[in-house]
C-alpha positions as CSV (number, residue, x, y, z in Angstrom):
1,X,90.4,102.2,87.0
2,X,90.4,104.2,90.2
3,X,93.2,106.1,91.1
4,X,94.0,104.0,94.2
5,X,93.9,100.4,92.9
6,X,92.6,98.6,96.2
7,X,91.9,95.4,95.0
8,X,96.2,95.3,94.7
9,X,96.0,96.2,98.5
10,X,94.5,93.1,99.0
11,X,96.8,91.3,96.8
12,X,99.8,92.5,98.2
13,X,98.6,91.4,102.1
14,X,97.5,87.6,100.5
15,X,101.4,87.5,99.1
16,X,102.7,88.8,102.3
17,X,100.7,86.2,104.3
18,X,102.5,83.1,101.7
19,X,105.6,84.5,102.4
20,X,105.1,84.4,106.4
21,X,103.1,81.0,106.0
22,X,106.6,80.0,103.6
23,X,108.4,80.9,106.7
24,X,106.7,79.8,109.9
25,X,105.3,76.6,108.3
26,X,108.3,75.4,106.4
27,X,111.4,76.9,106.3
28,X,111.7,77.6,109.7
29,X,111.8,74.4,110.5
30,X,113.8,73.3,107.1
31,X,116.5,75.8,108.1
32,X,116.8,75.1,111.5
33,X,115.6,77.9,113.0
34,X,112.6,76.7,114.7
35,X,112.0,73.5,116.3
36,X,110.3,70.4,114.9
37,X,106.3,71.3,114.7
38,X,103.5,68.3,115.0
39,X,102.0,70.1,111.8
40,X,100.4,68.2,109.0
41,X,102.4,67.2,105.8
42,X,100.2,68.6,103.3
43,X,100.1,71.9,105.3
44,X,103.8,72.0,105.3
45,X,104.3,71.3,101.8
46,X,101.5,73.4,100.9
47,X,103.7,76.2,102.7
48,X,107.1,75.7,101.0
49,X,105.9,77.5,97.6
50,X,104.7,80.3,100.1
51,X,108.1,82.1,99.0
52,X,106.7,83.0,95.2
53,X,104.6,85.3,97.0
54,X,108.0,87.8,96.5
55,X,107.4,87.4,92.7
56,X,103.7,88.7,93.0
57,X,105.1,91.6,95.2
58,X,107.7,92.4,92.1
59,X,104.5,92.1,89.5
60,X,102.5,94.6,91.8
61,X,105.6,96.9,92.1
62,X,106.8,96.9,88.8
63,X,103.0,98.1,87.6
64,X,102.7,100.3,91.0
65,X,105.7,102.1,90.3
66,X,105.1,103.0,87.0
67,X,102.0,103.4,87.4
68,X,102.9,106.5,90.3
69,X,106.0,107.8,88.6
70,X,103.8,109.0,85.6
71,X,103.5,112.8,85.8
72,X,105.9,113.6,88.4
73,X,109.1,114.8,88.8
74,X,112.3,112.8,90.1
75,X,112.0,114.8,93.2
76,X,108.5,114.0,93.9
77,X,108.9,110.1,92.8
78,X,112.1,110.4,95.3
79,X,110.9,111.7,98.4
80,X,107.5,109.5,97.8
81,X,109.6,106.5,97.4
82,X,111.9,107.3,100.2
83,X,109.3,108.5,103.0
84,X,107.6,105.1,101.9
85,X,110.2,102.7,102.7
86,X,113.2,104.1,104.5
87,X,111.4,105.4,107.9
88,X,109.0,102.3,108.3
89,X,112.3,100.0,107.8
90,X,115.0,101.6,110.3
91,X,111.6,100.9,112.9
92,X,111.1,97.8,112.0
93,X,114.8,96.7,111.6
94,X,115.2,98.7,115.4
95,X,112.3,96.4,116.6
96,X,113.5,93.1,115.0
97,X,117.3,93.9,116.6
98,X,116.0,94.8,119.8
99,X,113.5,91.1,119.6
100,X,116.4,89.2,119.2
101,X,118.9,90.6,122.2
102,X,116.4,90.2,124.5
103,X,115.6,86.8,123.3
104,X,118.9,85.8,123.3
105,X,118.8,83.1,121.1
106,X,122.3,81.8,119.7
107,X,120.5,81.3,116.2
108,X,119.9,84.9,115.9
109,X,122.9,87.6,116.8
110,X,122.7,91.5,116.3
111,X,126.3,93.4,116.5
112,X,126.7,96.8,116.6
113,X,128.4,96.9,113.4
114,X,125.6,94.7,111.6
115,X,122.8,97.0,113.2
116,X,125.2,100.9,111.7
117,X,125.8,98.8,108.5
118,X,121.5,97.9,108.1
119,X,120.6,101.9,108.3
120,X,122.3,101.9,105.2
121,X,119.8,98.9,103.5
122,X,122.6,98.2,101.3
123,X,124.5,96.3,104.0
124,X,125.7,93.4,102.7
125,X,127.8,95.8,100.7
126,X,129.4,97.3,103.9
127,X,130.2,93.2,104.7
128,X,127.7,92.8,106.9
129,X,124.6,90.6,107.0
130,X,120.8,91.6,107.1
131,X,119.0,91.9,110.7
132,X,116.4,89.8,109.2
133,X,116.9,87.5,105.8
134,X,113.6,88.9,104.5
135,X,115.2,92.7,103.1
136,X,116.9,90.8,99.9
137,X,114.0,92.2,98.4
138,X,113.7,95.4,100.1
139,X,116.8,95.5,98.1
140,X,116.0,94.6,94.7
141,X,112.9,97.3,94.7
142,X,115.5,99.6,95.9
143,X,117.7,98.9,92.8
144,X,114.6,99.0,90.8
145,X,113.6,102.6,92.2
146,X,116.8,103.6,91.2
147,X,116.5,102.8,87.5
148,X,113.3,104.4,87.3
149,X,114.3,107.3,89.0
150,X,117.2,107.8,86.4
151,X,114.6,107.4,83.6
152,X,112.8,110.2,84.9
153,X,115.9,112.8,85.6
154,X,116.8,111.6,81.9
155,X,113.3,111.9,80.4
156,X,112.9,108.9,78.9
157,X,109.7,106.7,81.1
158,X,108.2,106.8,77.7
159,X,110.5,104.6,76.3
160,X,109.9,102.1,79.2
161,X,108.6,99.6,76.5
162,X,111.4,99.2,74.8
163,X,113.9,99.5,77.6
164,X,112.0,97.0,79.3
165,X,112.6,94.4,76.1
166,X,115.7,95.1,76.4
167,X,116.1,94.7,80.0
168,X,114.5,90.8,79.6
169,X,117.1,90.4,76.8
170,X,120.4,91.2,78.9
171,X,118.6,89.0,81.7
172,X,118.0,86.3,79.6
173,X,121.6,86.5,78.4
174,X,122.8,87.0,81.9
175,X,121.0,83.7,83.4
176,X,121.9,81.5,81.3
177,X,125.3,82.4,79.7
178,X,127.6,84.7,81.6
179,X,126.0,84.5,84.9
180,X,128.0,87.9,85.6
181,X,127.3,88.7,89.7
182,X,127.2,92.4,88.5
183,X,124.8,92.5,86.3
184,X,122.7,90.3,88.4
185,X,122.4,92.6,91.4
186,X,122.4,95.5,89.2
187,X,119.9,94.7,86.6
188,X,118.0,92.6,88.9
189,X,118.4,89.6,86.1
190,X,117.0,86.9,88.2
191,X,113.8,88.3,88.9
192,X,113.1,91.2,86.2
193,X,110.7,88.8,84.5
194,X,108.5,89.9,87.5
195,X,109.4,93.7,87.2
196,X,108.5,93.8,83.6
197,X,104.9,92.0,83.7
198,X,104.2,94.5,86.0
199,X,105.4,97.0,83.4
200,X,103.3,95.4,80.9
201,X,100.0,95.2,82.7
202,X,100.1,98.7,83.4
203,X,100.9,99.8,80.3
204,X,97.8,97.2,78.8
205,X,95.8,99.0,81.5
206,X,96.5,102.5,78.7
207,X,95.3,100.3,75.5
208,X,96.1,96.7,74.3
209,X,98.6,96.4,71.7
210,X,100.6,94.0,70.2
211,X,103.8,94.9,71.3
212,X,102.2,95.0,75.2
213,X,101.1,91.9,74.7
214,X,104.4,90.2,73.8
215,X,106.2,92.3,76.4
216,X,103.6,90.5,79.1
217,X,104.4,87.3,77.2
218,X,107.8,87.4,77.0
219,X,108.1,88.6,81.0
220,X,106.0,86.0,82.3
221,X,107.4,83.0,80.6
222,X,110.9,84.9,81.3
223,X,109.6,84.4,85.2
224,X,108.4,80.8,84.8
225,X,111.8,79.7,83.3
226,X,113.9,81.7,86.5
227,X,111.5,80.0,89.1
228,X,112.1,76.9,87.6
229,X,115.4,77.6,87.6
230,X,115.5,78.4,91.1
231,X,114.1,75.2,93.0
232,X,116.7,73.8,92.4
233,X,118.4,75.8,95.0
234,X,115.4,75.4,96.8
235,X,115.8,72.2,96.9
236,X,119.2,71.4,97.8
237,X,119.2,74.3,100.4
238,X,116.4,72.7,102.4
239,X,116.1,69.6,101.5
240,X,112.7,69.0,100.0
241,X,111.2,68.9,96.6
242,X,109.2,71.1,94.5
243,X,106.7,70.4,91.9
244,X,107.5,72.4,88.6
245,X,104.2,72.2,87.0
246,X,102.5,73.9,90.5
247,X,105.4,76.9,89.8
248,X,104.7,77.5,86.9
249,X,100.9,77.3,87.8
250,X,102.2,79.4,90.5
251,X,103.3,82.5,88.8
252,X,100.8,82.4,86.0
253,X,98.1,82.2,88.1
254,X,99.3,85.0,90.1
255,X,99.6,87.5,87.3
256,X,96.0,85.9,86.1
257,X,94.9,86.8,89.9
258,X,96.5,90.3,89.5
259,X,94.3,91.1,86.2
260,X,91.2,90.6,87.7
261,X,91.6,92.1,90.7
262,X,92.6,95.0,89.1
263,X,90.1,95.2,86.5
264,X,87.5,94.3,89.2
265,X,85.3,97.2,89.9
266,X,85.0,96.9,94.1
267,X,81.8,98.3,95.9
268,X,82.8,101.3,97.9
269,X,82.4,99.4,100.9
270,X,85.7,97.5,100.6
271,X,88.1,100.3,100.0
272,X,88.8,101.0,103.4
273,X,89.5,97.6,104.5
274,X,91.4,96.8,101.8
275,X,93.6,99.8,101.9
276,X,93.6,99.2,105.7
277,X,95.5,95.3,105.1
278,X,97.5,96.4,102.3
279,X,99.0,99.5,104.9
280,X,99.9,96.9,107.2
281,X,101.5,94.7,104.8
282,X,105.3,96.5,104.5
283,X,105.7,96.6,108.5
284,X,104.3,93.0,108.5
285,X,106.9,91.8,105.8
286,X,109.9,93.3,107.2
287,X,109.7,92.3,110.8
288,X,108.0,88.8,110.9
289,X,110.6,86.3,110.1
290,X,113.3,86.6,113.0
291,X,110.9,88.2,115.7
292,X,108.6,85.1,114.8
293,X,111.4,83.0,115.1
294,X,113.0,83.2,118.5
295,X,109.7,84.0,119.9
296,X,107.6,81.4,118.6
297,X,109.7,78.9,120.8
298,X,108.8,80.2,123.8
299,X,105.0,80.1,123.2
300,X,105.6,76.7,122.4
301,X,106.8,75.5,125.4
302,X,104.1,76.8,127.7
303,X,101.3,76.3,124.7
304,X,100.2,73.7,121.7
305,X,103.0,74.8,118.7
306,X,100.4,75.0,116.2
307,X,98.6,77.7,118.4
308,X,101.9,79.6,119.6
309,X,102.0,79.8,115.5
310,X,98.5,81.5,115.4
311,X,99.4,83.6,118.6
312,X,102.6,84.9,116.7
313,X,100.9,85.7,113.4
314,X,98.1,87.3,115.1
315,X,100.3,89.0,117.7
316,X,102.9,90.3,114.7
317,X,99.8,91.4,112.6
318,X,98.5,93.5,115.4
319,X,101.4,95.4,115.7
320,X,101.8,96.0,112.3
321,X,98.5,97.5,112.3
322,X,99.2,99.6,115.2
323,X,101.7,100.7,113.7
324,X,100.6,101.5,110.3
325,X,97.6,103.1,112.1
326,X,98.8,105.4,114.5
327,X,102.2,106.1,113.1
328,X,102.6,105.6,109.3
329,X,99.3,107.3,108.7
330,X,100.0,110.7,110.5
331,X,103.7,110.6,110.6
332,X,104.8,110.1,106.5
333,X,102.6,112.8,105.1
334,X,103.9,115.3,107.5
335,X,107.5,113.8,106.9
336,X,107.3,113.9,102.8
337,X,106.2,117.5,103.1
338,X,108.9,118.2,104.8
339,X,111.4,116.5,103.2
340,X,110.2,118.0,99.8
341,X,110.3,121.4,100.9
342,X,113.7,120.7,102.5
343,X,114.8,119.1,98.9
344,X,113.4,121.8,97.0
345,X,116.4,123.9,96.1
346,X,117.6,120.5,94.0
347,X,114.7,120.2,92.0
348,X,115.7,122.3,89.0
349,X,118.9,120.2,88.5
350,X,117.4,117.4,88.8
351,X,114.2,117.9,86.0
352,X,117.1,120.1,83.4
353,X,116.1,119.1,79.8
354,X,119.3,116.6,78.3
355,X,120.6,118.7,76.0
């Protein structure tokens, strides 16, 4: 496979675009955030599994990651990982905040203190709510960074396999006996199923082996039995029902999806656009939902709903693009130079030898 795997560029923009069709064409109107829409019933019920597209983004990041922390050092995986997410978030968070005082809509509040405590990410530990709903899992990667980082600075990303069986176990034991809130934020136990198929496929991708194999078979039907798990919530939080069989279809057929796109060997002439859409897909995630929702209204009431949908999507994808082209592109390599060369002096302490 090719260094860059574009095919997953692709990937990762069809699961953004379930998540913002989840939101726009179902929950917002399931949550009360948006007002009733003339849009047809299968469309909307189509839309309401929209939100598994977060598992396919765990499956893409848990075989990404690996995948780009291979052969470097904690520093290097550090700054890469931080230039990555942390700048394109505090502009996109900025942007959402600023959306919503202008708009003024009573659904949707900003405070000073919920703004200081979202520079940190982490702000529901500092008491304070997310800008937008959609960084729970800006979160989780965070916390999944994090544990890969330590596995580098204590030299063991070889044993990934094994960690990562053990990882399912204590979520397995976590979900369905102790149910510890600890654990579950800290090891991720809800949705490490995803995490670790991603782990799997990317180790597959270095030679098929038995113990691969099970680790992909043991994640996956570790993801089926948490999705399950969680319509239920689905369910009773916005009152409509799921189908279990099209989960579990769902997921699987994700992961399939995932193998054969990466696998797939793409002409030449698709790498560009592909990388192109899967760029704009992080500022596209994280500043959709809330900006779509108390602007969306307003387009409605001067134009046909279903087309003040289209005008938002299209409106929110063109300035992700903008921004992804003329900002992300020139400003995070010269920012992750500097920031290495800044970070330098810790770099022996960080790659000592355990002795």
């Amino acid at each position: 496979m090719e260094k860059h795997l574009f095919g997953l560029d692709g990937l990762r923009f069809l699961a953004a675009m379930a998540v913002v069709g989840f939101h726009f064409l179902f929950r917002g109107e399931a949550a009360g955030d948006l007002p009733q829409m003339p849009l047809p019933d299968m469309l909307r019920s189509t839309a309401a599994y929209g939100y598994l597209g977060v598992s396919i983004f765990f499956i893409i990041s848990g075989f990404v990651i690996l995948y780009s922390a291979e052969g470097r050092t904690p520093l290097e995986f550090f700054v890469s990982r931080f230039v990555r997410i942390y700048p394109t978030f505090i502009v996109m968070m900025t942007v959402t905040a600023l959306v919503v005082l202008v708009a003024a809509n009573p659904r949707f509040e900003v405070s000073l203190g919920q703004y200081g405590a979202n520079l940190m990410v982490f702000s529901l530990l500092l008491g304070e709510p997310f800008v937008d709903g959609a960084y729970w899992s800006i979160v989780l990667e965070l916390v999944f960074y994090g544990w890969v980082f330590l596995l580098l600075v204590i030299k063991r990303l070889d044993d990934i396999e094994a960690i990562a069986f053990g990882w399912l176990a204590l979520s397995l034991a976590n979900e369905a006996f102790f149910q510890v809130r600890l654990l579950q934020d800290a090891l991720i136990t809800e949705y490490s199923g995803f995490f670790v198929a991603g782990i799997a496929l990317q180790r597959l991708g270095k030679g098929v082996t038995p113990t691969r194999l099970a680790l992909l078979g043991l994640s996956l039907s570790y993801g089926v039995f948490t999705s399950l798990r969680g319509a239920s919530w689905f369910e009773a939080e916005y009152g409509s029902a799921l189908s279990r069989p099209v989960i579990a279809v769902a997921v699987l057929g994700g992961a399939a999806l995932f193998v054969l796109i990466a696998r797939a060997n793409l002409p030449r002439r698709f790498w560009g656009p592909l990388k192109l859409v899967g760029g704009v897909t992080y500022p596209l995630y994280l500043v959709h939902q809330h900006v779509g929702y108390v602007t969306i209204p307003g387009l409605a009431a001067v134009l046909d709903p279903r087309l003040a949908i289209l005008v938002a999507v299209f409106g929110l994808l063109a300035f992700s693009l903008a921004f992804h082209t003329l900002v992300e592109r020139s400003a995070l390599p010269a920012l992750r130079a500097r920031l290495y060369r800044l970070l330098q002096p810790l770099a022996p302490a960080l790659d000592r030898r355990p002795s």
